[in-house]
N, C-alpha and C positions, 0 to 999 in steps of 0.2 A: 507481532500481530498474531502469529500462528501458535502462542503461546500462552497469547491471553485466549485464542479462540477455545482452544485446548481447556484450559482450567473455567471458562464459560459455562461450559458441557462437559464437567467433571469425565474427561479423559484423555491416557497419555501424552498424546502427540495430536496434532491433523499432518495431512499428507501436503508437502507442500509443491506437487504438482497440479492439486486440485485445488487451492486455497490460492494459487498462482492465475487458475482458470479464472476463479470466481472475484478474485480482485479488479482482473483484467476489467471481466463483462462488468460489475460496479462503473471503472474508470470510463467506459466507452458510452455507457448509458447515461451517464452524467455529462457528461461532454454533450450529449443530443439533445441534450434540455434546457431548458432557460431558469425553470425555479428549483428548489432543495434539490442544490448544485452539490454530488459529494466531494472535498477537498480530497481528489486521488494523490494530485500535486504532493503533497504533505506527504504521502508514501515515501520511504526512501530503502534503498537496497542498503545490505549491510555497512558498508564503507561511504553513505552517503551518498553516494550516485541514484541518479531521478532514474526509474524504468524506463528504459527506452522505447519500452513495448505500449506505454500509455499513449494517448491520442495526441499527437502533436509530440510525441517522444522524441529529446533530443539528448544527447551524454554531456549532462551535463552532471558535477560536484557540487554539494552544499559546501562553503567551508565554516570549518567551526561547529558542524551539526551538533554532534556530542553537547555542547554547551544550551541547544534547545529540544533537546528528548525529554519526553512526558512517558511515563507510567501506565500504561492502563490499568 
């Protein structure tokens, strides 16, 4: 995600302490709403594991993730 944000806004890198902030506050603000719900869910940390940091965050693993990654 921080890679695609990056080449979005034709530059190197984003910081991914701050792209960590701004995912969170997305996930929490969605979660408070009832319509254009954003799929935080779908987020997934490198090795497949759900953020635990998200609303109702629990550690959990996707298995098989790899075989459902899209492109941005």
């Amino acid at each position: 995600m921080r890679d695609y944000l990056a080449k979005e806004n034709n530059v190197d890198f984003t910081d991914p302490m701050t792209a960590g902030i701004f995912v969170n506050i997305v996930a929490w603000a969605s979660f408070q709403r009832n319509t254009d719900i954003t799929r935080y869910w779908r987020t997934l940390k490198f090795d497949g594991e759900l953020n635990a940091k998200y609303p109702e965050g629990v550690r959990y693993s996707v298995k098989d993730f790899e075989n459902s990654l899209i492109e941005l």
